[in-house]
C-alpha positions as CSV (number, residue, x, y, z in Angstrom):
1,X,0.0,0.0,0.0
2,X,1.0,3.4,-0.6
3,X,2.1,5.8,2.4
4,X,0.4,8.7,0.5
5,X,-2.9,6.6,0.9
6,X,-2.3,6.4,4.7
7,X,-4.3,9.9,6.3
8,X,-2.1,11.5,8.8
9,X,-4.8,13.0,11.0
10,X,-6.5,11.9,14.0
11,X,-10.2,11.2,12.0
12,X,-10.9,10.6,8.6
13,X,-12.5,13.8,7.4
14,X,-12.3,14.6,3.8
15,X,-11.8,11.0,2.1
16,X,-14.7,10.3,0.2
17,X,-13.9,12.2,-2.9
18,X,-10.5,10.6,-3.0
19,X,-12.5,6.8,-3.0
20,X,-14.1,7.7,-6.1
21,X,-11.4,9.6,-8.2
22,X,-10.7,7.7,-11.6
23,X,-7.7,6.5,-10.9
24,X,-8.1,5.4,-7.7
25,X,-11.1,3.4,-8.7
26,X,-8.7,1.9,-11.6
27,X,-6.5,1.0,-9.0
28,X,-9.3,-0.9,-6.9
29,X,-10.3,-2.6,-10.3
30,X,-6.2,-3.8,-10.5
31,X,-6.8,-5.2,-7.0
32,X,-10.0,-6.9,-7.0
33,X,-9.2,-9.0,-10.2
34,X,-6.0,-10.3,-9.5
35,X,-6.1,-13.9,-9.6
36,X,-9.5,-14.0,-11.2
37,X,-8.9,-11.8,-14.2
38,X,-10.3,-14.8,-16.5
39,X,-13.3,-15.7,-14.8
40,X,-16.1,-14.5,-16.9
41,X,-17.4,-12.0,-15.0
42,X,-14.4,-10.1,-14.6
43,X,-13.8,-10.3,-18.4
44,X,-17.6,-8.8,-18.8
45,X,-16.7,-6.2,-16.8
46,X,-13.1,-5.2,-18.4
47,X,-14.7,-5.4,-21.9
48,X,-16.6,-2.1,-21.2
49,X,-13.9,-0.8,-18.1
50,X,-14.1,2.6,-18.8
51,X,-17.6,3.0,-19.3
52,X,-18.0,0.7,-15.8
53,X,-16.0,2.4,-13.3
54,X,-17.3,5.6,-14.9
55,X,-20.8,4.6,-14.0
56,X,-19.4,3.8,-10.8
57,X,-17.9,6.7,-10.0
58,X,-21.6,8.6,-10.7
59,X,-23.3,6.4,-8.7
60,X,-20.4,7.4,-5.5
61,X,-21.1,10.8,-6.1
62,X,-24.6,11.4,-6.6
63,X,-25.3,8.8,-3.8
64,X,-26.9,6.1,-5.6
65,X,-24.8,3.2,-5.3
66,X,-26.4,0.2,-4.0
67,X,-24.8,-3.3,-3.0
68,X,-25.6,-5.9,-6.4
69,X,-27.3,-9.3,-5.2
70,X,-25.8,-11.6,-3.4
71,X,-24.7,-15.1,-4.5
72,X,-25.2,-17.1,-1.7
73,X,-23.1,-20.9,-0.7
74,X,-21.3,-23.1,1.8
75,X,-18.2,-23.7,2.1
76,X,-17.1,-27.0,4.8
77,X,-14.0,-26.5,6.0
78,X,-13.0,-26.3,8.8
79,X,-16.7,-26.2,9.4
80,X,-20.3,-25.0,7.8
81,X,-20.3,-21.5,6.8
82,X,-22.0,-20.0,4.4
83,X,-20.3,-17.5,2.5
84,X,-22.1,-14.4,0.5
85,X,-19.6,-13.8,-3.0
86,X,-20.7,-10.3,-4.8
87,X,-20.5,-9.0,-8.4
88,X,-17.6,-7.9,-9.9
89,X,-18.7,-4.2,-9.8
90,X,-19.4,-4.6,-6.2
91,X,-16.1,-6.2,-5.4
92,X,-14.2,-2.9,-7.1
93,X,-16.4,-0.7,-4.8
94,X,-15.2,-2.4,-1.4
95,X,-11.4,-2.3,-2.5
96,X,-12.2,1.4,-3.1
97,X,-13.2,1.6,0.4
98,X,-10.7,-0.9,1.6
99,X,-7.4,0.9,-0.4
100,X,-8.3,3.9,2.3
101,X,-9.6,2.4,5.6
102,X,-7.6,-0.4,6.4
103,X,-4.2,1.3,6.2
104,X,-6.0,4.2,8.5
105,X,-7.3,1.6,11.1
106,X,-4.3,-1.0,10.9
107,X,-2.1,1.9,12.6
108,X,-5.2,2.0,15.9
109,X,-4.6,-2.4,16.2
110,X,-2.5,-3.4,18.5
111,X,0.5,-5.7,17.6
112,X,-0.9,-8.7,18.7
113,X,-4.3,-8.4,16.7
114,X,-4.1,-11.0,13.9
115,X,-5.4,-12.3,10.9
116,X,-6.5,-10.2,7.3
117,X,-3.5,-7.8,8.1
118,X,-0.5,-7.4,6.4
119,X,2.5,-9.9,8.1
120,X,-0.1,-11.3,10.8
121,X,-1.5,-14.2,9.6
122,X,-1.9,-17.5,11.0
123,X,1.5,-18.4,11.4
124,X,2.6,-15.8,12.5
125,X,-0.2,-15.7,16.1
126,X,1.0,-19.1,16.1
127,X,4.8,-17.9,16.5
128,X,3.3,-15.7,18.7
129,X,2.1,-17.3,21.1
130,X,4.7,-20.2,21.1
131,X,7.3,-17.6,21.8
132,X,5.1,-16.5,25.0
133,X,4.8,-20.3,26.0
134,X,8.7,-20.3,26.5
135,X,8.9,-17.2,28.2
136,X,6.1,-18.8,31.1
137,X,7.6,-22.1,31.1
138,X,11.1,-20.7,32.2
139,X,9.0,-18.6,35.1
140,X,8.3,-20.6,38.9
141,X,4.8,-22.3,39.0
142,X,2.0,-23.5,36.8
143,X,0.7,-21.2,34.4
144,X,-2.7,-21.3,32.7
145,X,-4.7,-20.4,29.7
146,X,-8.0,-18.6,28.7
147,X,-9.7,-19.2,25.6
148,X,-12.5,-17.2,25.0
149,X,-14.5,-17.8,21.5
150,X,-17.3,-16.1,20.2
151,X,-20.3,-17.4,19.6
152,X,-21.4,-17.0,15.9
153,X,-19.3,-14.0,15.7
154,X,-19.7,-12.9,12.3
155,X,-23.4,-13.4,12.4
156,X,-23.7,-11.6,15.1
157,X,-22.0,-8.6,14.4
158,X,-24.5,-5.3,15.8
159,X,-24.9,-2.8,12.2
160,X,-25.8,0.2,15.0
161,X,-22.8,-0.8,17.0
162,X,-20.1,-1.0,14.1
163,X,-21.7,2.1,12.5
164,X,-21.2,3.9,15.9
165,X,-17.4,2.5,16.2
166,X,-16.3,3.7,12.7
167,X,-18.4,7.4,13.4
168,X,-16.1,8.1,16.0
169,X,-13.1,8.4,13.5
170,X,-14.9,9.0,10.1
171,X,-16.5,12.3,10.3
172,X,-17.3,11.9,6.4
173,X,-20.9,12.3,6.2
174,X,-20.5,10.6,2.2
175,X,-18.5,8.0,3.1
176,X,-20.4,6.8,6.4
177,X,-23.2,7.1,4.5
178,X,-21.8,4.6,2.3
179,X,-20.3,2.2,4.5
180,X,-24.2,2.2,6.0
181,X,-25.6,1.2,2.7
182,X,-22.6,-1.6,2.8
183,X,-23.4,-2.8,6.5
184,X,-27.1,-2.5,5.9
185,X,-27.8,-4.8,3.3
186,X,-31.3,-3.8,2.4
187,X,-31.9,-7.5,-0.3
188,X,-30.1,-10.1,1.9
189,X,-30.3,-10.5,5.6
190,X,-26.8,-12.2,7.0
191,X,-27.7,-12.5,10.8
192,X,-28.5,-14.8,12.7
193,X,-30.5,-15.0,15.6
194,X,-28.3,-15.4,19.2
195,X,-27.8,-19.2,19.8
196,X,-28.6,-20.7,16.2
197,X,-26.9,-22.2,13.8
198,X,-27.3,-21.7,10.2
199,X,-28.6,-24.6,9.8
200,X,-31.3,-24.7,12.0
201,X,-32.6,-21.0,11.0
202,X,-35.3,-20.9,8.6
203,X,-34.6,-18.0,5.2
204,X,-37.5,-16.0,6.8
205,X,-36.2,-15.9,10.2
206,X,-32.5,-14.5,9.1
207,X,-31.8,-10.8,10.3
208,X,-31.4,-7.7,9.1
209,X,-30.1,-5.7,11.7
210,X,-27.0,-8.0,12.6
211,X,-24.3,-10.0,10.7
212,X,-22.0,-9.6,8.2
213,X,-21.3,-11.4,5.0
214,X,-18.5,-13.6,5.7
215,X,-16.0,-13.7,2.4
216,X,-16.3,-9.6,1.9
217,X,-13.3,-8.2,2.1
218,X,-15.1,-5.0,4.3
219,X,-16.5,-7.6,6.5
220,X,-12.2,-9.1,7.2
221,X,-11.9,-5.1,8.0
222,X,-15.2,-4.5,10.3
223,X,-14.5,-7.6,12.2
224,X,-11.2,-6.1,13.2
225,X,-12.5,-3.2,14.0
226,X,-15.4,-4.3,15.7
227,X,-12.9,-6.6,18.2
228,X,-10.6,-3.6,18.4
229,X,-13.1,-2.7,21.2
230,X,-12.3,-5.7,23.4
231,X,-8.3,-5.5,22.6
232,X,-8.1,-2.0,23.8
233,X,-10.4,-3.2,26.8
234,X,-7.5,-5.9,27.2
235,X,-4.3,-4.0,26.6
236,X,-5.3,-0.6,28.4
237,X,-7.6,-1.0,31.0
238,X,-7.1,-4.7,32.2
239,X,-3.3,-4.3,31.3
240,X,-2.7,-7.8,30.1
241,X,0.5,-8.9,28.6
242,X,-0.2,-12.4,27.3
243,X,-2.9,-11.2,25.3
244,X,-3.2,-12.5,21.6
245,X,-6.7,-12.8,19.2
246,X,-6.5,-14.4,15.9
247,X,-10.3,-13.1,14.6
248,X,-12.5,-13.9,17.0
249,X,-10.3,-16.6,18.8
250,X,-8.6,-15.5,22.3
251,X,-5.8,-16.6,24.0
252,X,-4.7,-15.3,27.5
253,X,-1.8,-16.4,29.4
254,X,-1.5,-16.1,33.3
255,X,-0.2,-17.6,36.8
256,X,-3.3,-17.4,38.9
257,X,-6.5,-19.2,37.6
258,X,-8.6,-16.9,40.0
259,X,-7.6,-14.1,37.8
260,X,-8.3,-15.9,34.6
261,X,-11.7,-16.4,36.1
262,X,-12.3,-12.2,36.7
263,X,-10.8,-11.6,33.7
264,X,-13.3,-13.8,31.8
265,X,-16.1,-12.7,33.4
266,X,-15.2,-9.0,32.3
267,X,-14.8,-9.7,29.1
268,X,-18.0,-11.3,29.1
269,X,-19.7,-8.5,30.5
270,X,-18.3,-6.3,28.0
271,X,-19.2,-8.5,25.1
272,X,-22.4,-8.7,26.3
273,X,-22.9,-5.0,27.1
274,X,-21.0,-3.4,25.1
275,X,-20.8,-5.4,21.2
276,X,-23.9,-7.9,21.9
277,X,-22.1,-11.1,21.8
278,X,-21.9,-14.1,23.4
279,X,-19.2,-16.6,24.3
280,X,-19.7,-20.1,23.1
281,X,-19.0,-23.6,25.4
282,X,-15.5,-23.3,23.6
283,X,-14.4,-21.0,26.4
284,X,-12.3,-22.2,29.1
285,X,-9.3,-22.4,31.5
286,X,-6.2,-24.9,31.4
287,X,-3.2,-25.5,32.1
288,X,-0.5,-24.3,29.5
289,X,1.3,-28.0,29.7
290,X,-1.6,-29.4,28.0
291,X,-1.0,-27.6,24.9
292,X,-3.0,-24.6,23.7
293,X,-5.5,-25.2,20.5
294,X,-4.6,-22.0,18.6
295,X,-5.3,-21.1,14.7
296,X,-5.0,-24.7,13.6
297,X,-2.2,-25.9,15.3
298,X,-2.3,-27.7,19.0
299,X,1.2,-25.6,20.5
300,X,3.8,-26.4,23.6
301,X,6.5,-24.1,24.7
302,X,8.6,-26.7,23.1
303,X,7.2,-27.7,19.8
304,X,3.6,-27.7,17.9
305,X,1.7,-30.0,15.8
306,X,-1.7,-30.3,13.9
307,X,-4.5,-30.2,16.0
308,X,-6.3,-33.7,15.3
309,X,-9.3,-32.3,13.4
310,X,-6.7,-30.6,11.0
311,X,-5.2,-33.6,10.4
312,X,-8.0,-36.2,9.3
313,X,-9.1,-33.2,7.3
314,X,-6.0,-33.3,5.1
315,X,-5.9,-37.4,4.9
316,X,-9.1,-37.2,3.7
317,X,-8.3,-34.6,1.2
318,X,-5.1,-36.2,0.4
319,X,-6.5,-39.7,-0.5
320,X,-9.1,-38.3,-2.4
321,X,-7.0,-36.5,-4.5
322,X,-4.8,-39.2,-4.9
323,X,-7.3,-41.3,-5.6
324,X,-8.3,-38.9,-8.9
325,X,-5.0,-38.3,-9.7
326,X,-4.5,-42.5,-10.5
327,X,-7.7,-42.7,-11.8
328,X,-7.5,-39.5,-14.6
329,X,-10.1,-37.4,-13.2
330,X,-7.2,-34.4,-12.2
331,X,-3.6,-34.1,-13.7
332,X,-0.6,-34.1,-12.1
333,X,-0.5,-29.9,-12.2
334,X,-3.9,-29.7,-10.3
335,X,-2.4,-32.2,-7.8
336,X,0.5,-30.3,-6.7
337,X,-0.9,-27.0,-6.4
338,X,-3.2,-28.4,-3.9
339,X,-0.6,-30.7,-1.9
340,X,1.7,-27.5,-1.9
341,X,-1.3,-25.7,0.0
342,X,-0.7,-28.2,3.1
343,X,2.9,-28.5,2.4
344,X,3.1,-25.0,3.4
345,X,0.9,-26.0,6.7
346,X,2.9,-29.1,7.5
347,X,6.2,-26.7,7.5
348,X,5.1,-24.9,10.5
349,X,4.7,-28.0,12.7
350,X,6.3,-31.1,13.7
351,X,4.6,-33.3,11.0
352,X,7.3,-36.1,10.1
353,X,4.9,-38.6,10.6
354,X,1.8,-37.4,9.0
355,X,4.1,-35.8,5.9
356,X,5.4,-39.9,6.1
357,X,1.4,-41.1,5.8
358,X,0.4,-39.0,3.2
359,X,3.3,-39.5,0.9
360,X,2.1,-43.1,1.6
361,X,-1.2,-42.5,0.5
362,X,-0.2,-40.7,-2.4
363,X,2.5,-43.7,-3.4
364,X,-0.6,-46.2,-2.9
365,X,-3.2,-44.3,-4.9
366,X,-1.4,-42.4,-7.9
367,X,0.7,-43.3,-10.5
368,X,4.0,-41.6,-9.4
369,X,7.8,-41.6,-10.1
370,X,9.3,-44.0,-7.2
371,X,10.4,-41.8,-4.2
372,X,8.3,-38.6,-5.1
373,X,7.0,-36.4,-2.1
374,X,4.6,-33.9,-2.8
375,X,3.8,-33.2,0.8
376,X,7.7,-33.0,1.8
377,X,10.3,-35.1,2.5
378,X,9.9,-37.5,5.3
């Protein structure tokens, strides 16, 4: 991102006319198709570009720009969700909003806020918080753990609360404006009532007034921002040290399980109070010798491995795909992009065994060269 993008005063005040100047709505088109410039709706849209993000741009400033429909579907791992995907058009107009927010609103995070930021993704909370985990285990006495999880967090997201979190440093009437008409989806309702699953909720019972669309690039940014209330509560007035959140997954590191126990119940209150969430049966206290489940991986002072659920997700995968790969219904190409996907997971944990299993499977099930290992050497 550009430093001349990043605003250098305290609230955003002037930036909507910069969102939909030309160029800078070229530049959110550059952004939005990369890695999908052949798909066909991208190429629909870059047939006519001009003529498009001009017809954009008018609807940004005469204040008629409304979000496209919705194309709704589920996606199953690691679990059920169902994810909302948007028009091309509609994907250019949140990376114009994005291109000036987030670099505004990444400076206010703190350092250990992770995941949809630049350098802090899963990996890196995982480094994180191992590096904390030797820092306790050196220290006298048992130490413990608090994870807190949200319940249904991105369905359960408070429109009037988020628009009154971003108000207190936009004071662009335009662009809050906008972000309303993003927020409040007035053709698709993405909440979900407190304690339901979206299974279990019925199309006419789905909200209006809460949720946000999970797979929107805005939503990655309001979801930080919305949780940037609880880590300042964290950092600033509880003064906690061994605080990290990956999304909407906490970890908390301290001596004293009595504490852990205040601390929880505060953070509850202000979840509650404060953002209208809930904690989930997820949430509880351990000690840190038994391991911490954190983004994926189950992580020691000492080392960190798969957490089990991870793990029979990728055999599965892996003997599926092997299994199409022998049998001709994917090529060889296809193959490899996907094992290098859990390569790169496998390389941030003790794996030798697994990497051992699948390169097994894949020996069993494809027609390979002898001693090729597409999920690493083992």
């Amino acid at each position: 991102m550009n430093n001349e993008l990043i605003p250098q005063m305290n609230c955003l005040t002037d930036v909507y006319s910069q969102i939909y100047d030309y160029e800078s709505l070229y530049n959110s088109y550059l952004e939005a198709r990369k890695n999908k410039r052949y798909r066909d709706d991208v190429l629909q849209f870059t047939d006519r570009l001009e003529e498009n993000l001009i017809e954009l741009q008018n609807e940004f400033i005469w204040e008629t720009y409304k979000v496209g429909r919705y194309r709704p579907f589920f996606v199953y791992e690691p679990k059920k969700r169902l994810v909302m995907a948007l028009q091309f058009k509609d994907r250019v107009a949140q990376w114009s909003v994005y291109r000036y927010l987030n670099p505004y609103y990444d400076r206010l995070f703190i350092d250990d806020s992770f995941a949809c930021r630049k350098g802090k993704g899963s990996h890196a909370a995982a480094d994180r918080l191992q590096y904390w985990l030797r820092q306790v285990s050196r220290k006298p006495g048992e130490w413990y753990y608090l994870k807190l999880d949200i319940s249904k967090y991105f369905y359960r997201v408070d429109h009037a609360v988020l628009l009154e979190i971003l108000s207190r440093r936009i004071k662009d009437e335009r662009l809050m404006r906008l972000l309303a008409t993003i927020i409040n989806s007035e053709d698709q309702a993405f909440g979900l009532p407190a304690g339901v699953a979206p299974d279990d909720c019925p199309e006419e019972e789905w909200l209006y007034d809460v949720g946000m669309p999970i797979g929107n690039l805005t939503s990655q940014l309001f979801a930080n921002i919305y949780l940037n209330e609880l880590d300042q509560h964290c950092k600033h007035d509880l003064h906690l040290h061994y605080y990290i959140r990956y999304m909407d997954d906490v970890i908390i590191l301290h001596n004293d399980k009595r504490v852990l126990h205040q601390i929880k119940d505060d953070i509850e209150t202000l979840l509650l109070e404060r953002l209208h969430l809930n904690l989930n049966s997820k949430t509880a206290i351990r000690p840190v010798s038994l391991g911490v489940d954190f983004v994926g991986y189950h992580i020691w002072a000492t080392h960190r491995k798969l957490k089990k659920s991870t793990a029979r997700r990728i055999i599965r995968t892996v003997k599926r795909l092997s299994a199409d790969l022998g049998a001709g219904i994917i090529d060889h190409e296809y193959f490899m992009r996907r094992a290098a996907s859990y390569k790169g997971i496998l390389q941030h944990c003790d794996s030798y065994g697994l990497r051992r299993r699948l390169n097994e499977i894949y020996a069993n099930h494809a027609l390979c060269e002898k001693g090729e290992n597409p999920l690493g050497s083992s």
